[in-house]
N, C-alpha and C positions, 0 to 999 in steps of 0.2 A: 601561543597565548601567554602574557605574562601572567605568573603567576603572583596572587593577591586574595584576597579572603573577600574581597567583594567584588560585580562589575557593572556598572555603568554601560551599556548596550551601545548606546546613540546616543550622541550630546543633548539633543533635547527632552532626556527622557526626565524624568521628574521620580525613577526608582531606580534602586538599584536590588541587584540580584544576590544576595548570599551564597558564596561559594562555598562557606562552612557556616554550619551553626554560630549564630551570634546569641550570647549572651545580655538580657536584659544592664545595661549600662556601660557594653564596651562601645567603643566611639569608631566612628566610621569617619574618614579624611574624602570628601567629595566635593569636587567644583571650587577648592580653595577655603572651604570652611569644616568644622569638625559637627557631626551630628552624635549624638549620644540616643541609641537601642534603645527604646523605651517597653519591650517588649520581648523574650526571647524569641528566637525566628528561626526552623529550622533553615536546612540549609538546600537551597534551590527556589526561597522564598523571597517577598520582595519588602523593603525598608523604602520608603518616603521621602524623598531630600528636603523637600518645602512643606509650610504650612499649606492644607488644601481644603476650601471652601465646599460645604457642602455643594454636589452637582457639577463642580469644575471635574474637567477629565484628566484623569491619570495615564500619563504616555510612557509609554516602553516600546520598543524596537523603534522610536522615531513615531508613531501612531498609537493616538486613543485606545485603549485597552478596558472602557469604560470610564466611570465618573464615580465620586464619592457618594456614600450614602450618605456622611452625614460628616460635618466638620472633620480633617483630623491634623495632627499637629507631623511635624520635622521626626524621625526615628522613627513611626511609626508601622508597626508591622500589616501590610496592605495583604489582604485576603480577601475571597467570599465573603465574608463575613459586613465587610467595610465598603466594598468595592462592588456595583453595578453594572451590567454590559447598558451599551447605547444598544443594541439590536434590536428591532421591532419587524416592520412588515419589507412587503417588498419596495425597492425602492428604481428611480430614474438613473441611468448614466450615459454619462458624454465619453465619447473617444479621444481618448489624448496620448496618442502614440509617443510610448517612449523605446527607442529601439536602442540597447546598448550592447556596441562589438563584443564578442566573446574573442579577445586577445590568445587564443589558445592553438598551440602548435599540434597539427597532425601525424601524428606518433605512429602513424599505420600497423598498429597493434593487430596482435591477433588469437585466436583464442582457437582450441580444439573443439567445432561441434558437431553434428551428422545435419549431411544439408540434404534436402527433401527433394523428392522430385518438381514439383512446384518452385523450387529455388529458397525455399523458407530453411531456415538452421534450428535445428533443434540442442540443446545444453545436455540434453537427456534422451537415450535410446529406452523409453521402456511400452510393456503391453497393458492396454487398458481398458477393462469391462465399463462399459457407460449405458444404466440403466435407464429407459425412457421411460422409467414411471416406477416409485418406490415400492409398487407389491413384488415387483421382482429384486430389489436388493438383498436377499437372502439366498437366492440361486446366485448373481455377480459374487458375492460374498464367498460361496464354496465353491464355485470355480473359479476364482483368483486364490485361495488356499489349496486347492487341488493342483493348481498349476505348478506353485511357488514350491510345494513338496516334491514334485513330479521333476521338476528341472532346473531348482535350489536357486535358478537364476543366470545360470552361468554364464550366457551369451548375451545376457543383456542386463540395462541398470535397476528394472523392478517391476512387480507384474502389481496392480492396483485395481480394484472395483470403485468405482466413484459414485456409491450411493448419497442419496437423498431423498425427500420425502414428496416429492409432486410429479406435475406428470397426468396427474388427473385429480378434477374437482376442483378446478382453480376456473378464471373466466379473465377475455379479453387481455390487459396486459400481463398480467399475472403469467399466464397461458405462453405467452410470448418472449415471457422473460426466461422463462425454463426453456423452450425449445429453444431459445437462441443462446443461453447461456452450456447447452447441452452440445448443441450444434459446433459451437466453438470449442467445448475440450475433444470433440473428433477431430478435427482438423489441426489440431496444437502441433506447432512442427517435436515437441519433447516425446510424443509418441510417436513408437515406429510403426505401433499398430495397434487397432483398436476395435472392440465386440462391441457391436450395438445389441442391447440385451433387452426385450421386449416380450410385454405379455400379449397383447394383440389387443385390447378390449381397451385401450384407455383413451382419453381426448388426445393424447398425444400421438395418436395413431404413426405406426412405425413406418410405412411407405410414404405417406406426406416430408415424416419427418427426415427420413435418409435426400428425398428432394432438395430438403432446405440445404444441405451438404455439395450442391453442385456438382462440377466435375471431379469428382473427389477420386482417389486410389484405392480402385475395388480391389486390387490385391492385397492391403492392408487394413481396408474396412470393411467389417462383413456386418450383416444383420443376422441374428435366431430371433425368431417370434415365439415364445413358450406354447402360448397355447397351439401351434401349429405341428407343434412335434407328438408324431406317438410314442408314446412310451415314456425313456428315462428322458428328460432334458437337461440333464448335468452330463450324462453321456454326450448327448448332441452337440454341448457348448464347448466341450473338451475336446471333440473329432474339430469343428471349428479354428479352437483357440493353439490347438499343435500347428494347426498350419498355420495361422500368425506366426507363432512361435519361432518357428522353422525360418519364415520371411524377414523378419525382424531381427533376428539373432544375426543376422550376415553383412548390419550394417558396423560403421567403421568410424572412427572419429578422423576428422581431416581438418588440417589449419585452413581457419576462416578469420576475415576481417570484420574488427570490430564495429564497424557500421552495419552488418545484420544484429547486433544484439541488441534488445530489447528491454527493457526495465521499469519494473513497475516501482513506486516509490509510496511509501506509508508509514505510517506512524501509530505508534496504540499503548496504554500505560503510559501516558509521556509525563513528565516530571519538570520543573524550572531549568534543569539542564538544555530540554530538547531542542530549545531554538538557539543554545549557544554553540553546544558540541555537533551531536549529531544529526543534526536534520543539516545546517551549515556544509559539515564533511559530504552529506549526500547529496547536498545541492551541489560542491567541487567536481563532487562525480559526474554527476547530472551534465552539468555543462561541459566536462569534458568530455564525456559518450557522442553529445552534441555535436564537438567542435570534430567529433571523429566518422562523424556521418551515420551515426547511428540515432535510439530514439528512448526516451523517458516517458515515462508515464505519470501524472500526479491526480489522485481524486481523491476524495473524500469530499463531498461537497460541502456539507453543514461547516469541516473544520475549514472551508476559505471564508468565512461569514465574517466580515471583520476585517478581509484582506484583502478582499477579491480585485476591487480598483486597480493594486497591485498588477493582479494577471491579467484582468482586461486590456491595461493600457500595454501590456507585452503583446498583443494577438498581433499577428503580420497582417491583416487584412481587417477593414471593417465588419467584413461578412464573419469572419472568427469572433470577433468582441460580439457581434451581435449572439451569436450562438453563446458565450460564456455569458452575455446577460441572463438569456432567456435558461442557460443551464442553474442559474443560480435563483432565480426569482420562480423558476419552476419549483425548485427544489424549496423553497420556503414557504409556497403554495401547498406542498402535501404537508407541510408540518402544521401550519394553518386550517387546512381542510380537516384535521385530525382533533381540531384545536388545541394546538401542541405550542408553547413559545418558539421562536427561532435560535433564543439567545442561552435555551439550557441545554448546552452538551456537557460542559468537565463532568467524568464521573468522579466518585469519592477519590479513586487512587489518583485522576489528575490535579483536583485540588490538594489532598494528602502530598504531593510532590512540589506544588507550588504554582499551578495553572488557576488563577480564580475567576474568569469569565471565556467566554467561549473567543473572543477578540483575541485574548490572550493568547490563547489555543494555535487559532489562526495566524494569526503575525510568525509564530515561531515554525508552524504547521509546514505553510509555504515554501517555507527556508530550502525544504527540497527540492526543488526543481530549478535552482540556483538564480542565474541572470539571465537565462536563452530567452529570443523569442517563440512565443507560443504557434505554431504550424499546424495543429489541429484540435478539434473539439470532439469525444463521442458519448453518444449516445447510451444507456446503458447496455451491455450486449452487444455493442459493435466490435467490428475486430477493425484492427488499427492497418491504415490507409499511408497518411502521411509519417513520415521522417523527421525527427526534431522533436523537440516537446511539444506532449500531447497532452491533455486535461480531458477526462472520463467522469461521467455522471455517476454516482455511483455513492452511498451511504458510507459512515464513518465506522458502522460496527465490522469489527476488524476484521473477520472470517470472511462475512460478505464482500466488503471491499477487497481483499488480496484475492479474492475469488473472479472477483469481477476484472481484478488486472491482469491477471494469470487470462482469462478468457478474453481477453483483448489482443492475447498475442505474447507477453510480457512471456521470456521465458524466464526471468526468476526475478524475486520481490525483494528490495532492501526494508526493511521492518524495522525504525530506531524507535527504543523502548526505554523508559527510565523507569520502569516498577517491576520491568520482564514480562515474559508471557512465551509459552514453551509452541505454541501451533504455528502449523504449514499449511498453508494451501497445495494445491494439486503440482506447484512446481518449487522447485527450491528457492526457502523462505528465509533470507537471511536475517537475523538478529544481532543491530547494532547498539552496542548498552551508550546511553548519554552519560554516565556517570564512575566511575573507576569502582564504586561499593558492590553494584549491580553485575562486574566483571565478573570480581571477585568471587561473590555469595554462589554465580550462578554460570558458572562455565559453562555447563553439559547443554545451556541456553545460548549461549552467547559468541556469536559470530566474529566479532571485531568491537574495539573500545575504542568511542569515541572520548569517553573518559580522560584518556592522556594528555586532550586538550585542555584539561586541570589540573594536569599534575606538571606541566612547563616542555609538552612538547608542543610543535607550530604547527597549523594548516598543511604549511609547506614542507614538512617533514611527513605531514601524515598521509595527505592525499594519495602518493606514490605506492606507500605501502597497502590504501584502502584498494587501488582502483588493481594491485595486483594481487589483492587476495578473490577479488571480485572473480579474476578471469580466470584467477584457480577454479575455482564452483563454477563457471560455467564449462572450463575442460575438465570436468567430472568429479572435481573434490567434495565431499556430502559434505551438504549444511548441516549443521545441528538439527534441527529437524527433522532431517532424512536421515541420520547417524539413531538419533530417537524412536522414528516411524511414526512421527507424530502430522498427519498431510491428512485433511479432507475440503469437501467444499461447503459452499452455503449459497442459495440464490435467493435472490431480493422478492421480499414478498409482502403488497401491496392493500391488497383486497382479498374478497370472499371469497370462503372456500366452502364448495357445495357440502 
């Protein structure tokens, strides 16, 4: 990217983006004419080229990003403040397939990972207590610490309790959303092996639920039912969990192509950077995992609100666009049902960055999952079927949604962040700063800078070096995250709780 103090996104956009702080009266050179800052702005914020009528829409990425609240003049600094989303209810769409080649050469790459009996690859060999119902996450709890003391880890990459709070007292989806979201961290190829840890008395009943698990690897998955054991049940879950132990520790990393890996793609703290540097860079990636026969993941529902037409018209089939309709206009049903607007997502720290409607958000939000076309749509809770870019139902708050990618199958998450934010989900969560500041302040967070795409390095310089740090951490390099120990989950939750 060349470097300049301001950029202009798309030729028809009507803003430009502050690469540094401007100054109330320095002059900006745009479209052949000179506009004079009427306002300081910091920097990742957006400046006005034309005079703009109250109601007229203000465009960025090439698309409406909302409309004026009220007159404003050339210089002027566009925010929340100034600036409207169009977003209302649900709305009608037509299919208008646009299918564009992915020009991208197949590098038949390959990466270190342990591949499963089922033929699935795991990034991660480690042992995991998975409680089916939160009165027992304090037993999971001291025996994943008795474990971790007992056998420091050695043979394998980390031993984990994956509490939460449900499990019982919940009803209909809610209920469903947990055992399926449960259901899928047993089966994650990143474990080698796994405790299902149960009190016996709850909605989630443990013999239903080991069903939902299918033909699953009873040498690697056991059930304890607490209240079924006499006596100690820390004793019980330790005679158990050794012989996981024991199973699991014997696995081996073996070079595998990069078409089994997986990648879930998000975004959270984003900033006016996020749609130029690093959602960009992970859209490169995106589409080259793609071109390599492997698969992407992109959800956050709420932040495609604004862009969606985008993804629709990439679905390879009719039947796909319909499913990303109904995934989108469902989704602005529960915010309605709640009587909640559609169009308030930025939180403080996204507009504090330079995000000021949710359109906003979404145009740069996208950016992940580059040009592929779309190959599948799921469900929340589904685990992932096809190959290619997938699009997942799944909310915008950060823990949930990386939760929900990681449980789709994703064995590890790209995260670009422009305000930072130190959390993991259950698999390794990587944190890409938008911003060179962000690198800086906050290393012990931060995975890779997409930053340098402001300081005057290219795409094309950068991409090589993203897509091989990537496949370091999926052959075992810890994320920042896991260097931290900073990994839990969170599952989506709806309705009543008894």
């Amino acid at each position: 990217m060349e470097q300049t103090t301001f950029l202009k996104i798309n030729p028809a956009d009507t803003v430009v983006v502050c690469l540094e702080a401007k100054k109330q009266g320095d002059i900006i050179d745009v479209d052949n004419k000179q506009i004079t800052v009427l306002q300081d702005t910091p920097a990742g914020h957006k400046v006005l080229i034309n005079d703009t009528k109250q109601g007229e829409n203000i465009i960025k990425y090439g698309y409406p990003i909302g409309h004026a609240r009220e007159d404003l003049k050339a210089g002027q600094w566009v925010n929340e403040n100034n600036l409207k989303t169009n977003l209302s209810g649900t709305l009608e769409y037509t299919y208008q397939p646009v299918n564009e080649a992915l020009d991208i050469k197949n590098e038949k790459r390959t990466f270190k990972g342990y591949i499963r009996k089922n033929g699935e690859v795991g990034v991660r060999n480690e042992l995991w207590i998975v409680p089916t119902v939160g009165c027992v996450n304090g037993i999971a709890e001291r025996l994943a610490a008795q474990l971790r003391e007992e056998t420091q880890c050695k043979d394998i990459d980390s031993i984990y309790a994956w509490h939460h709070n449900y499990g019982c007292s919940q009803l209909s989806g809610d209920h469903e959303n947990t055992r399926k979201v449960l259901r899928d961290i047993c089966l994650h190829p990143n474990a080698g092996a796994v405790l299902v840890l149960s009190l016996g008395c709850e909605n989630n009943q443990p013999e239903e639920f080991m069903k939902m698990l299918g033909n699953y690897d009873k040498e690697r998955i056991r059930l304890l039912v607490t209240q079924q054991v006499d006596g100690d049940e820390v004793e019980a879950g330790m005679k158990v969990l050794r012989e996981l132990y024991a199973t699991a520790s014997k696995d081996r990393r073996e070079e595998v192509s990069v078409s089994k890996l997986r990648v879930g793609l998000k975004c959270g703290g984003s900033d006016g950077f996020s749609g130029i540097t690093a959602n960009p860079l992970v859209g490169e990636f995106s589409d080259w995992l793609v071109a390599q026969g492997g698969t992407s993941v992109l959800t956050e529902v709420p932040e495609m609100f604004g862009a969606e037409t985008i993804l629709m018209n990439r679905c390879k089939t009719e039947e796909l666009f319909d499913q990303t309709v109904s995934m989108i206009n469902n989704f602005k049903e529960y915010f309605l049902s709640h009587g909640e607007p559609v169009g308030e997502n930025p939180s403080p720290g996204n507009k504090a960055g330079g995000i000021s409607t949710l359109e906003d958000k979404a145009l740069g939000c996208t950016q992940k999952c580059g040009r592929a076309p779309v190959s599948g749509v799921l469900e929340y809770g589904d685990r992932l079927q096809a190959t290619g870019l997938n699009l997942l139902s799944a909310p915008g708050n950060d823990l949930v949604a990386a939760t929900a990618l990681a449980s789709a199958g994703c064995q590890l998450v790209l995260f670009t962040t422009g305000r930072g934010t130190p959390f993991g989900t259950f698999v390794p969560t990587m944190k890409i700063a938008t911003n060179p500041s962000l690198a800086q302040r906050k290393p012990n967070w931060v995975d890779f800078s997409a930053g340098q795409l402001i300081e005057g390095r290219t795409m094309q310089e950068l991409v090589p070096e993203f897509i091989d740090k990537i496949l370091s951490v999926a052959s075992g390099e810890p994320a920042r995250n896991e260097q931290n120990d900073y990994r839990e989950i969170a599952i989506f939750k709806n309705g009543v709780t008894l």
